[in-house]
DOZAMI-331309 format. One line per field, with one value per residue: y, z, x of N, C-alpha, C in turn; residue in three letters; residue number from 1. Coordinates in pm, 1 decimal. Each point is the difference from the previous one (the first is absolute). Example, Ala and Ser with C-alpha at 12.3 -4.5 7.8 and 13.67 -1.06 7.14 Angstrom:
BEGIN
n.yy c(-569.0,105.0)
n.zz c(780.0,-72.0)
n.xx c(1319.0,-35.0)
ca.yy c(119.0,119.0)
ca.zz c(0.0,6.0)
ca.xx c(-89.0,82.0)
c.yy c(120.0,109.0)
c.zz c(0.0,73.0)
c.xx c(90.0,-77.0)
rest c(ALA,SER)
nr c(1,2)
***
This chain:
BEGIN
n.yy c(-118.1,103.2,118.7,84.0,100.8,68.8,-122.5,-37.3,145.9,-23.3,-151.1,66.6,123.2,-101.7,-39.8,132.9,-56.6,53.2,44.0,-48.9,-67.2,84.1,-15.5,24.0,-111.6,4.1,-71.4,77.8,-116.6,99.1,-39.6,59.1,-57.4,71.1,-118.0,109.6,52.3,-111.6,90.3,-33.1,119.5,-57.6,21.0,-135.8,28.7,-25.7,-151.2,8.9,-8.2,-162.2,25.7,151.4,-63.6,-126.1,76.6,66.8,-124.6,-70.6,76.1,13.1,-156.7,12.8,-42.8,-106.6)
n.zz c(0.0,-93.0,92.5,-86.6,24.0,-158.4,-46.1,95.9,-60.8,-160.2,38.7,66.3,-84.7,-91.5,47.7,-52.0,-28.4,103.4,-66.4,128.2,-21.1,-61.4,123.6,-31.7,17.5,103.4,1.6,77.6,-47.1,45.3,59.9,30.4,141.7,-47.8,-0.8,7.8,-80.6,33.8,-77.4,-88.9,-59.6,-133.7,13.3,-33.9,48.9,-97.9,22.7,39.4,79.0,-31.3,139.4,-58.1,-93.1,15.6,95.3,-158.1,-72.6,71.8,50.9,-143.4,43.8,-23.6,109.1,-56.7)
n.xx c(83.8,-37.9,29.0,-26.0,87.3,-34.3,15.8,38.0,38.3,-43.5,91.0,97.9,15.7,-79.2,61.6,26.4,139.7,11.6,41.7,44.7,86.3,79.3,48.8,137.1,-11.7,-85.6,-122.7,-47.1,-93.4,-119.0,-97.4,-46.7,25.7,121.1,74.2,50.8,49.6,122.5,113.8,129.2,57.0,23.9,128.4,33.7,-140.8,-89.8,18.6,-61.3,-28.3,-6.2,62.9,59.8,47.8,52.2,46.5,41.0,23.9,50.3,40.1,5.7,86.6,147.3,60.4,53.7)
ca.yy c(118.1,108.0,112.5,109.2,81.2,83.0,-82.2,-47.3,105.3,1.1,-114.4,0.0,113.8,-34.3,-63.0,126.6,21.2,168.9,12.0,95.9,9.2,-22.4,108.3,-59.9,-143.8,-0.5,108.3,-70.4,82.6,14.2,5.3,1.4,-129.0,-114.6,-48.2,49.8,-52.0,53.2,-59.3,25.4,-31.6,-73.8,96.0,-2.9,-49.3,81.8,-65.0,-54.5,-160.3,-49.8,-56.9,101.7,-14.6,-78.9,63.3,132.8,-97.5,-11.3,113.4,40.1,-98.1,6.4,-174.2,-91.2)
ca.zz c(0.0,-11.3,-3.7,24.1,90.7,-73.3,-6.3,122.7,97.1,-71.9,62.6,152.0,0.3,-65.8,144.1,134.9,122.4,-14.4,36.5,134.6,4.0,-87.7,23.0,-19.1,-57.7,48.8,-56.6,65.1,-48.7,71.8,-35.8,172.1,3.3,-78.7,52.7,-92.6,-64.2,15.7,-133.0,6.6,-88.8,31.4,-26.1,-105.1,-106.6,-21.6,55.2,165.9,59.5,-21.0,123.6,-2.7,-148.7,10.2,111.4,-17.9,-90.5,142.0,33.1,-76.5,7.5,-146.1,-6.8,-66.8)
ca.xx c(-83.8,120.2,-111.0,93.4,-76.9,-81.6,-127.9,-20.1,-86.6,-99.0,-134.4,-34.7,-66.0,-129.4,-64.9,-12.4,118.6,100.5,201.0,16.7,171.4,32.6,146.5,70.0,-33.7,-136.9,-102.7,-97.6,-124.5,-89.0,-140.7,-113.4,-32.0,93.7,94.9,115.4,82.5,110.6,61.0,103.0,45.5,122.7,46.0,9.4,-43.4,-101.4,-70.6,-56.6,71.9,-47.5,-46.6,-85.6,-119.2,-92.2,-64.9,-138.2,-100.0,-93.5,-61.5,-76.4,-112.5,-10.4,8.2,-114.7)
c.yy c(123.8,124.5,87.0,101.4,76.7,-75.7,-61.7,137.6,45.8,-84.8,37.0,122.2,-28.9,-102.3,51.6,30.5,107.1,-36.5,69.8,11.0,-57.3,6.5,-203.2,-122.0,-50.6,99.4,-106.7,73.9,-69.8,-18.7,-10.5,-142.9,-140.0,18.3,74.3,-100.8,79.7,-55.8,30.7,20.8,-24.9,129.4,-21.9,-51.1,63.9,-69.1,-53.6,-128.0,-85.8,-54.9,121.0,-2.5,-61.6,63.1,62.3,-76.4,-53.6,103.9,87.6,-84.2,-72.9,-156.4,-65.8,-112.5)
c.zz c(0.0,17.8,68.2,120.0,15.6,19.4,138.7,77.1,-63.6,47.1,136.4,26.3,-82.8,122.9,124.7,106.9,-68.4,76.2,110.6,30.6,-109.9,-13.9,-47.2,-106.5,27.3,-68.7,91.0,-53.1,96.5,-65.2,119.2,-45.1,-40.0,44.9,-71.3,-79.9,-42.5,-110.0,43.8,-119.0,-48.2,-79.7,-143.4,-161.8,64.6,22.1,158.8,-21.0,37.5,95.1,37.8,-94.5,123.2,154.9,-15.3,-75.4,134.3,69.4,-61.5,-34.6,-238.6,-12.2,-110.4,107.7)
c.xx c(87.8,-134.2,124.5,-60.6,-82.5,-150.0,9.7,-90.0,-106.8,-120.6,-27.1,-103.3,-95.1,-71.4,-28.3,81.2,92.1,147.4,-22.4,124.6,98.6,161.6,116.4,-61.9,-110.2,-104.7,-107.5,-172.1,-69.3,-151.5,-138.5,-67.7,70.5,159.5,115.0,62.9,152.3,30.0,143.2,28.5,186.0,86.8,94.4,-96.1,-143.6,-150.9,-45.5,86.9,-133.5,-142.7,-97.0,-145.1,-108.3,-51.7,-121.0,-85.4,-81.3,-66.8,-131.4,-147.5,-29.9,25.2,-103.5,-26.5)
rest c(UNK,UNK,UNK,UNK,UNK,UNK,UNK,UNK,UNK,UNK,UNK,UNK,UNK,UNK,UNK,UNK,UNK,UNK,UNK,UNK,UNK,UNK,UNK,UNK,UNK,UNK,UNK,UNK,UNK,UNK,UNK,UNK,UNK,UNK,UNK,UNK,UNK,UNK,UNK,UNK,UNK,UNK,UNK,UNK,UNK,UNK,UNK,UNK,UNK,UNK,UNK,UNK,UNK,UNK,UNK,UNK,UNK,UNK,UNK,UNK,UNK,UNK,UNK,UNK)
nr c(1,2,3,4,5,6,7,8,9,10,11,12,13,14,15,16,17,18,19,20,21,22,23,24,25,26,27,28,29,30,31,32,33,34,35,36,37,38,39,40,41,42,43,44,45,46,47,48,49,50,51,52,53,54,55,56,57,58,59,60,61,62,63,64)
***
């Protein structure tokens, strides 16, 4: 699974979670009533990391 960071905050902000901290490698998104979600991002490449994909695929409830 490859989602860059552009599209990891496109899906998180169409699901109604807002960037509340954004400082260094962390971007933690927020939503009332829902479990944040922490990302990392990796500093040489432009993709999430894998264990992250699949955090916000659960979370979002996108599982098959």
């Amino acid at each position: 699974m490859h989602i860059t960071v552009e599209d990891c905050e496109k899906l998180l902000t169409a699901y109604g979670y807002e960037l509340r901290k954004g400082s260094g490698s962390h971007r933690a998104y927020h939503k009332k009533g829902a479990t944040p979600i922490i990302i990392v991002t990796p500093k040489k490449s432009r993709y999430i990391l894998s264990p992250y994909v699949k955090r916000i695929i659960k979370n979002l409830g996108l599982e098959e």
